[in-house]
C-alpha positions in Angstrom: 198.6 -86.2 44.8 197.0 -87.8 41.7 196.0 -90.6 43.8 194.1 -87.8 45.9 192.5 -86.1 43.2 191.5 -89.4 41.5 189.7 -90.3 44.9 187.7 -86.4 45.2 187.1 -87.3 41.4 185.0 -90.8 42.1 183.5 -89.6 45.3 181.9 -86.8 43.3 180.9 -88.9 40.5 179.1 -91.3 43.2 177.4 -87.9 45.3 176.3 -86.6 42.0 173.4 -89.1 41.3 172.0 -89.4 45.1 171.6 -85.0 44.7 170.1 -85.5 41.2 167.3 -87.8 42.6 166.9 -85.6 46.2 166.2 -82.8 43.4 164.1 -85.0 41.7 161.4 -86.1 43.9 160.7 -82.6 45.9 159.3 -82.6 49.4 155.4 -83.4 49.8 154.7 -80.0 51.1 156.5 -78.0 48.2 154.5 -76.1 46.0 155.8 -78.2 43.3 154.3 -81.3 44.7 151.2 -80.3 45.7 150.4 -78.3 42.2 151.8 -81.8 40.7 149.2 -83.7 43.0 146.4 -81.3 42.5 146.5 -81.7 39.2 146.7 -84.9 38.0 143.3 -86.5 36.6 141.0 -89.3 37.9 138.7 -91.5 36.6 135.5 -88.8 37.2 135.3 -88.1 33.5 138.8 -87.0 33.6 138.4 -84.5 35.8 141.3 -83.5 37.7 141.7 -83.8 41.4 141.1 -80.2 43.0 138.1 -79.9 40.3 136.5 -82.8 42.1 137.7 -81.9 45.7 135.8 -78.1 44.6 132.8 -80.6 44.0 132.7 -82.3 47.1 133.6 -78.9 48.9 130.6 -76.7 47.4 128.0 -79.8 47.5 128.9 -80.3 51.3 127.9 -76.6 51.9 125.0 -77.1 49.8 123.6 -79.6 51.7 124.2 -78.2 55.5 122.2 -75.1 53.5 119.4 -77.0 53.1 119.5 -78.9 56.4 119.1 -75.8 58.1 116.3 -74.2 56.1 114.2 -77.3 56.5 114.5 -76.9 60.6 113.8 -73.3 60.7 111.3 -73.6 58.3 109.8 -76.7 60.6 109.9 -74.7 63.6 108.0 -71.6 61.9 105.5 -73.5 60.7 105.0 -74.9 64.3 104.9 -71.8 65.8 102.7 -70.3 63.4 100.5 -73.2 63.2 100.8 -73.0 67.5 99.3 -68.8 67.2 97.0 -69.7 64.8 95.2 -72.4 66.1 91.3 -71.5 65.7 89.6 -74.6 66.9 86.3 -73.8 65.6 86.0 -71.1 63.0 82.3 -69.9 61.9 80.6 -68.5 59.5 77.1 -66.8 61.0 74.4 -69.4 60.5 72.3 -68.6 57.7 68.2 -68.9 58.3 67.1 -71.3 56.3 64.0 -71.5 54.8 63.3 -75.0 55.4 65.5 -77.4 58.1 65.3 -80.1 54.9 66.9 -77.7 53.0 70.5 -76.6 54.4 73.8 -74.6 53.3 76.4 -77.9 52.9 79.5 -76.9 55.4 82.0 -76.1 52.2 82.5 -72.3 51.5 84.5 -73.1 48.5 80.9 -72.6 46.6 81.3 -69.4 44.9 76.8 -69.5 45.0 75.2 -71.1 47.6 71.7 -72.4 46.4 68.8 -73.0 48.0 65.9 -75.3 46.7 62.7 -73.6 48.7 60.7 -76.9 48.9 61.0 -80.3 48.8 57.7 -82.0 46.7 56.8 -85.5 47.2 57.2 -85.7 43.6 59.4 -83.2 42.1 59.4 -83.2 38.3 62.7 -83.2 36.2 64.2 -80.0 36.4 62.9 -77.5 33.2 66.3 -75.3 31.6 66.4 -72.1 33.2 65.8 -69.5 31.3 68.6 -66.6 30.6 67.4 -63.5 32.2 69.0 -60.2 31.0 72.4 -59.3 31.3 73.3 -62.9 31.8 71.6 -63.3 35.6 72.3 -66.4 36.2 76.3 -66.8 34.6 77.4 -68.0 37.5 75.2 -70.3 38.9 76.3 -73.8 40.4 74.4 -76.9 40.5 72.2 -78.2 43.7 74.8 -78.1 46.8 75.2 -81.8 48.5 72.6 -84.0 50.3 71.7 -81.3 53.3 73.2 -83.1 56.5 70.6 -84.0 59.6 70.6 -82.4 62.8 72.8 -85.5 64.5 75.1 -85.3 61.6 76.0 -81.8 62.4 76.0 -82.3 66.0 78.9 -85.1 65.6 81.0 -81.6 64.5 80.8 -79.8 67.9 84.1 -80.7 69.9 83.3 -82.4 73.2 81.1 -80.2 76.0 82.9 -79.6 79.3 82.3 -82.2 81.9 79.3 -81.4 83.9 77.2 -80.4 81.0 74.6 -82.0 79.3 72.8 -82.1 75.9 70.0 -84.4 74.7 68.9 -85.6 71.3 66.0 -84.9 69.6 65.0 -83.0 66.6 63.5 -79.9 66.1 63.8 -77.1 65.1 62.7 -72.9 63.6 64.6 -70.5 61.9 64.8 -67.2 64.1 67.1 -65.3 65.3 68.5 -63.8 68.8 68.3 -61.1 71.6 69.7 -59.3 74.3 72.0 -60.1 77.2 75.0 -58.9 79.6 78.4 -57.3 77.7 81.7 -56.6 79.4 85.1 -55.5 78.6 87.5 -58.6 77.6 89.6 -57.5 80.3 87.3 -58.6 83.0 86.1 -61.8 82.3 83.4 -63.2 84.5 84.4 -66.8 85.1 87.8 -67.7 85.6 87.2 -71.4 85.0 86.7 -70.7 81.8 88.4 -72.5 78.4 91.7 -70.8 76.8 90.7 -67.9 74.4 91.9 -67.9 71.1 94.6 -65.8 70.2 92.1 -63.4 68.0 90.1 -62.4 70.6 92.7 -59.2 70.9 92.1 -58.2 67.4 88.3 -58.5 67.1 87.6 -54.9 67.8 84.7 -55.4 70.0 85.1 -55.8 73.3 81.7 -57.2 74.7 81.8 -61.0 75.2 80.0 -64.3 76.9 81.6 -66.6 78.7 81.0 -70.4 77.8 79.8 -71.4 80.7 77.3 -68.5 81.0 75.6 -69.5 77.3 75.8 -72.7 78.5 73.8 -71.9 81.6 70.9 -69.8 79.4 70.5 -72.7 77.3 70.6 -75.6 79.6 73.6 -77.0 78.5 73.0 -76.8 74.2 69.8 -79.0 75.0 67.8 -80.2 71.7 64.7 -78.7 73.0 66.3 -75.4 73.0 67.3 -75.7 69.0 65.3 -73.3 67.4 67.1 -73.4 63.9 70.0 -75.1 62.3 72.2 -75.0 59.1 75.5 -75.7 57.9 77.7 -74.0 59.4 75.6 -74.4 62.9 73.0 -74.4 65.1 70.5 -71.8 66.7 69.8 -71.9 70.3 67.0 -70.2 72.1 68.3 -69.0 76.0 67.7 -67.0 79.0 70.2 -65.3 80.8 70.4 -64.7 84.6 68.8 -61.4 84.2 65.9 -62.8 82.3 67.1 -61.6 79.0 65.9 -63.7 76.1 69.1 -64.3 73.5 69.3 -66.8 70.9 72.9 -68.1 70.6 74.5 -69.3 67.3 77.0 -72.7 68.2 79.4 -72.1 64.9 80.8 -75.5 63.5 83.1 -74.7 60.7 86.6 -74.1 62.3 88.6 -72.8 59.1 89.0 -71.0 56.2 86.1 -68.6 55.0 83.9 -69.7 58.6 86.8 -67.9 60.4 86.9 -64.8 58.1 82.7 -64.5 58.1 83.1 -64.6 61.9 85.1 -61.2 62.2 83.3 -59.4 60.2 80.2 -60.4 61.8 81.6 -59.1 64.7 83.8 -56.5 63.7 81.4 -55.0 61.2 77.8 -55.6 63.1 79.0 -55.3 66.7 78.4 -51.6 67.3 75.7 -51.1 64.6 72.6 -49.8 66.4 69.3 -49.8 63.7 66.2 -50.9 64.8 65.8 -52.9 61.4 69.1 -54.8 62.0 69.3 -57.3 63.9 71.7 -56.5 66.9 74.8 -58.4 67.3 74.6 -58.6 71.3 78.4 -60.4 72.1 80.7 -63.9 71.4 82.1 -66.4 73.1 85.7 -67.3 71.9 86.7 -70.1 74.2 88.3 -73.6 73.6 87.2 -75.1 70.9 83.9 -73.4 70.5 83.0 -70.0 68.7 79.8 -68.7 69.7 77.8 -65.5 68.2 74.9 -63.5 70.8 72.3 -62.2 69.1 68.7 -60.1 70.3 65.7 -62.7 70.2 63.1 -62.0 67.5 60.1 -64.5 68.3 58.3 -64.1 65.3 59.8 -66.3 62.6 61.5 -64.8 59.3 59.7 -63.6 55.8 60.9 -67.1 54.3 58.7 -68.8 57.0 55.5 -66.5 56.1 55.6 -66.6 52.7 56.2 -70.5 52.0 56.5 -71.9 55.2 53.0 -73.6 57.0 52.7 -70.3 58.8 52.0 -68.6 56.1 50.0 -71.5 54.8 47.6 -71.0 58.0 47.9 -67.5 58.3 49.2 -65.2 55.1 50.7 -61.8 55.7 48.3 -59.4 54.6 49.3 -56.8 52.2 50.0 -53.5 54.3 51.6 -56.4 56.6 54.2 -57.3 53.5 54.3 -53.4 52.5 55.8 -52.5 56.5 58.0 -55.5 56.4 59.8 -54.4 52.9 59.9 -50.7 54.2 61.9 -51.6 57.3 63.8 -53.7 55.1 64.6 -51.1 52.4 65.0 -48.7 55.6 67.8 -51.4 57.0 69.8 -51.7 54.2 69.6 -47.8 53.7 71.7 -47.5 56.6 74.1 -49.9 55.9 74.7 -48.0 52.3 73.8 -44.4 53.4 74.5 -43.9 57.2 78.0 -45.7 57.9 81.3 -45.2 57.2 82.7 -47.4 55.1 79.4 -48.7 54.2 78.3 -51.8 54.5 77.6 -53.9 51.9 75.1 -56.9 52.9 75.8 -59.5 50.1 72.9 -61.9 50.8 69.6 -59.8 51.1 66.8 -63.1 50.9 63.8 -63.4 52.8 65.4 -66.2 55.2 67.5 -63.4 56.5 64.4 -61.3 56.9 63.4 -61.8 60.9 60.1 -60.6 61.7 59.0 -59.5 65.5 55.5 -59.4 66.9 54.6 -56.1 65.6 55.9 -56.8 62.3 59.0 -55.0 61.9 61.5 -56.2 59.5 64.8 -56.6 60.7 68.2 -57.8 58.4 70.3 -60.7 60.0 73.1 -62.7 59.1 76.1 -60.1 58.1 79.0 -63.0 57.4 79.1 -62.3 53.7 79.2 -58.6 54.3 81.9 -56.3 52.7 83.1 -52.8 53.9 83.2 -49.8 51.0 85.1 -47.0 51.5 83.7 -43.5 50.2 86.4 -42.9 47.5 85.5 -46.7 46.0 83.0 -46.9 43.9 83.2 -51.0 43.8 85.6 -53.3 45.8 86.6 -57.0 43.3 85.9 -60.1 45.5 84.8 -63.9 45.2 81.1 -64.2 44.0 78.8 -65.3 46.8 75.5 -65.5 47.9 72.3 -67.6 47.2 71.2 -68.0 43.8 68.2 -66.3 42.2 69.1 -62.7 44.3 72.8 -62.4 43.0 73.1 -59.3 40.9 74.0 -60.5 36.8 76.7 -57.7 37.1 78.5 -58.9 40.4 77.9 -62.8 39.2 79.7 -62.4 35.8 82.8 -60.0 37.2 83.0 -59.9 40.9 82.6 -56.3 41.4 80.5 -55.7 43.8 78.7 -52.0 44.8 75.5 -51.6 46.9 73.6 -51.5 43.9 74.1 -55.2 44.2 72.5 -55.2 47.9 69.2 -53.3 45.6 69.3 -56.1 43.2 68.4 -58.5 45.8 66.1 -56.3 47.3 64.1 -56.2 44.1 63.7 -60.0 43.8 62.9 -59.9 47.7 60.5 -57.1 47.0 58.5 -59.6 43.7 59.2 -62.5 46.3 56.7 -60.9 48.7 54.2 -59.3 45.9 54.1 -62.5 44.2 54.5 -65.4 47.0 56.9 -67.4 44.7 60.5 -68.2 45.3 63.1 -66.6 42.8 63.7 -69.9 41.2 61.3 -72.4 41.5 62.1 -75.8 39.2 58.7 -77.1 40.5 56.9 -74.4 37.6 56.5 -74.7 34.0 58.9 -73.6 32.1 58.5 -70.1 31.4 57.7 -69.8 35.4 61.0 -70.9 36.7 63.2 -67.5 37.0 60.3 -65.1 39.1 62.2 -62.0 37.4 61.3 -63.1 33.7 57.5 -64.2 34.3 56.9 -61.0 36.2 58.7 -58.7 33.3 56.1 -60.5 30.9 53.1 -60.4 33.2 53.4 -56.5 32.8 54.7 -56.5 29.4 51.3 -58.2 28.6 49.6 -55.9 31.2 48.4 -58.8 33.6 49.8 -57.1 36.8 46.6 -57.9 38.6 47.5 -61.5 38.0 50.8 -61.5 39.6 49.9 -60.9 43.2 49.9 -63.8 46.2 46.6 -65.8 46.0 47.3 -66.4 49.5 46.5 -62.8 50.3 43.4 -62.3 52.5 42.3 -59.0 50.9 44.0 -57.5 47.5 45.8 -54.5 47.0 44.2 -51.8 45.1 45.6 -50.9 41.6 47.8 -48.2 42.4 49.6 -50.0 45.5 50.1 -52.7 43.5 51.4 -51.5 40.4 53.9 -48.5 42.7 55.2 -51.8 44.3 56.0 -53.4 41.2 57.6 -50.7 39.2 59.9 -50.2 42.3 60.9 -53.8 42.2 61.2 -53.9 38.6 63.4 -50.8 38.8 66.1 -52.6 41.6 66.5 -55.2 39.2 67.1 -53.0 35.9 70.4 -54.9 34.4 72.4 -51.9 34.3 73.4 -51.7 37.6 74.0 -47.7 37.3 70.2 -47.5 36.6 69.1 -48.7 39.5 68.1 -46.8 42.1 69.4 -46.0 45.5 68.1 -47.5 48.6 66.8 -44.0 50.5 65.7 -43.3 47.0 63.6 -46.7 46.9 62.2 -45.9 50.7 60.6 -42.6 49.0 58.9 -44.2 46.1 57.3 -47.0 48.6 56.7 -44.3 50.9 55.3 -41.9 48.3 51.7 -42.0 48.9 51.7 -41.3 52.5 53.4 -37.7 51.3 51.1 -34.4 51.1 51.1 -32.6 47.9 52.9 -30.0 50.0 55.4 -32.2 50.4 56.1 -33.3 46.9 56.0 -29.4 46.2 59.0 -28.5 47.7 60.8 -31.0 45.4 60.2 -29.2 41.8 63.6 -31.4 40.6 62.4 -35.0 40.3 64.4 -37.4 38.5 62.3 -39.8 35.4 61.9 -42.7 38.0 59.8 -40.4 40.3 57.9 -38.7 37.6 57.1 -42.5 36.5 56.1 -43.2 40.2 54.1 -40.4 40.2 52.0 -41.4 36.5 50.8 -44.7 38.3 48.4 -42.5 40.4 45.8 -43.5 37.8 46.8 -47.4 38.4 47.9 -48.2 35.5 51.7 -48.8 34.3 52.8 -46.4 30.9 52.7 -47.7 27.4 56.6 -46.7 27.8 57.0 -49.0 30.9 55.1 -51.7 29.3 57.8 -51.8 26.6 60.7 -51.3 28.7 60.1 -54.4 30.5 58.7 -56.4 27.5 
């Protein structure tokens, strides 16, 4: 019995360690163990092991995060690149005044200038002088070196096999004519390039197919060029029908080109004045973006008053007088007889065409902006060509159609006077055409203002009626100038009968003033106003 219990004794004594150590080291998938493991540190700063497994845990999600963004955002981009492909955006092509002299292809200028004339030798430039209200605060130097004709050309994306275009110069600034319209829906051609995904949302649905403007002007020949600029070239064509049209080949394909293009065609398409030029159709195919205009064969007001065509044969003075009416009449519309109005943007005699009985009609609408009736100015990026921008709209951006009136009054000295706005070829205290003229009157030397090139000269009162208009479009308060239907019945004033002016007893200060220079002569008043 004790040798029994002895035995039971040792054999617990000897069991007793090997359960001490089972309890000692716990199973590897116990709690204990793994909050043991877990938790020991590393060598990471210390850091203990399921802080850095967290780490790795949230960095590896991270990652796969931004893998995936980067793909979708790839594959937008792609397919937005893909529906907004425009292969050949376009701003209308301005008329220049000269084909030396041309708009460089970069709309990022805020004012597009324009030097009138080239001279064998040009004198240094004289400082400009400040006109009121700070006219010229935004004014840019010269653009570029103007690009030739071939230089342009190497822009146009390849022509369609089987067509053909040759390569010499030449060139006049005009501007376009009728032509056959359809419905996008039934195109005429089915051979035809693929349309741009836009031509849906243009608004106007009366269009040219490429091959058809290709037809009316012998494949884009260089004889056909009839005036050029940089954002494209003029063509002069015939359609099947006989139709004379000139047709604008666009050449910028992006940014503000694109944008000028709409509105051209959105804004102009359905306007119907007879002193607007009328916007006839496009061509949106391939890589080419093509505006149809009506054909006016008789040049533009830049051409007649510093061009050799007025050189060799001047406008003469009821001439000038009928062209600025139809202009003032053109721009009426636009302000008075649409809605939202239209706001041109870049009234200048290069964008004044002039048919064979000497009607004025207003082209090139890419810089135009809509107005609706409850806004009394819309904010937007200065442009235009320097010497007609408005002092108000050139120093803030806000822009009214008493801007539109403000060019119309330098236009309206430009044909009195026969001198460009800005002209760095004159002494110094010529240069800006605004400030000579307001000192001419101020020191009552009116008579000595007007065009020596005119063939006959105006009498007194015409004269000095036609200046105080002008000089009342470019007043610096912008809320003092006068409205454009308003400016049509001062110019128009002396073909009323005194019946007429009768039944008006309420005129306004500007009328009565109109009315005082019966006796040809401007008021001591006026003469200080504009000293």
């Amino acid at each position: 019995m004790a040798a029994a219990a002895v035995g039971r004794r040792l054999l617990l004594q000897s069991e007793t360690p090997r359960r001490q150590q089972q309890q000692a080291a716990p199973s590897p998938w116990s709690a204990g163990y793994l909050n043991t493991w877990l938790s020991q540190r590393t060598p990471v700063f210390g850091l203990r092991l399921w802080v850095l497994m967290g780490i790795a845990v949230g960095a590896a999600i991270v990652l796969v995060l931004l893998l995936l963004f980067l793909c979708l955002s790839r594959r937008r981009r792609g397919r937005r690149a893909a529906n907004l492909y425009h292969p050949a955006d376009a701003k209308p092509l301005k008329q220049q005044q000269h084909l030396q002299h041309q708009h460089a292809p970069t709309p990022a200028k805020d004012i597009q200038e324009i030097v009138r004339r080239q001279q064998h030798q040009q004198p240094a430039p004289t400082p400009l002088p400040q006109p009121a209200a700070a006219q010229m605060a935004k004014a840019e130097p010269p653009p570029p070196p103007p690009q030739t004709l071939q230089q342009q050309r190497a822009q146009l994306p390849a022509m369609p096999a089987g067509s053909k275009r040759s390569t010499a110069a030449s060139g006049l600034s005009a501007t376009t004519s009728g032509g056959s319209e359809r419905d996008l829906a039934t195109p005429r051609s089915a051979g035809s390039g693929a349309m741009g995904p836009e031509v849906s949302h243009l608004g106007w649905g009366h269009w040219f197919t490429l091959r058809e403007l290709e037809e009316a002007t012998d494949g884009l020949a260089e004889e056909n060029v009839i005036g050029e600029g940089g954002y494209g070239i003029v063509y002069r064509g015939t359609l099947q029908d006989s139709t004379i049209i000139a047709v604008k080949n666009l050449l910028n394909n992006r940014g503000q080109a694109e944008k000028e293009f709409k509105v051209e065609v959105e804004t102009i398409g359905r306007v119907r004045h007879k002193n607007l030029v009328r916007l006839l159709g496009y061509c949106v195919e391939g890589a080419y973006r093509m505006l149809v205009y009506e054909y006016v064969d008789n040049g533009n007001l830049d051409q007649w008053l510093h061009g050799e065509i007025g050189e060799e044969s001047p406008l003469t003075w009821d001439m000038r007088m009928n062209i600025i009416i139809g202009t003032a009449k053109g721009l009426a519309y636009l302000h008075e007889g649409l809605e939202p109005k239209v706001v041109h943007r870049d009234v200048k005699s290069s964008n004044i065409l002039i048919d064979k009985q000497w009607n004025a009609k207003v082209s090139d609408f890419g810089l135009a902006k809509l107005l609706c009736s409850e806004e009394s100015y819309v904010t937007t990026r200065v442009m235009g060509t320097f010497g007609y921008v408005a002092p108000e709209y050139a120093s803030t951006g806000m822009l009214t159609e008493r801007s539109d009136v403000y060019s119309f009054g330098v236009l309206l000295m430009e044909i009195i006077t026969g001198r460009s706005p800005v002209d760095y070829t004159r002494s110094a205290g010529e240069v800006n055409l605004i400030e000579w003229l307001k000192n001419m009157v101020a020191e009552r030397k009116a008579e000595e203002v007007v065009d020596p090139k005119l063939p006959e000269r105006p009498s007194p009162k015409a004269l000095k009626r036609a200046l105080l208009v002008a000089l009342r479009c470019v007043d610096p308060d912008g809320h003092k100038r006068p409205k454009m239907g308003h400016v049509i019945h001062m110019l128009e004033m002396e073909d009323l009968n005194p019946r007429d002016q009768d039944r008006k007893p309420r005129r306004d200060a500007a009328t009565d003033r109109s009315s005082s220079m019966e006796d040809g002569s401007l008021s001591k008043r006026e003469n200080q106003r504009y000293r």
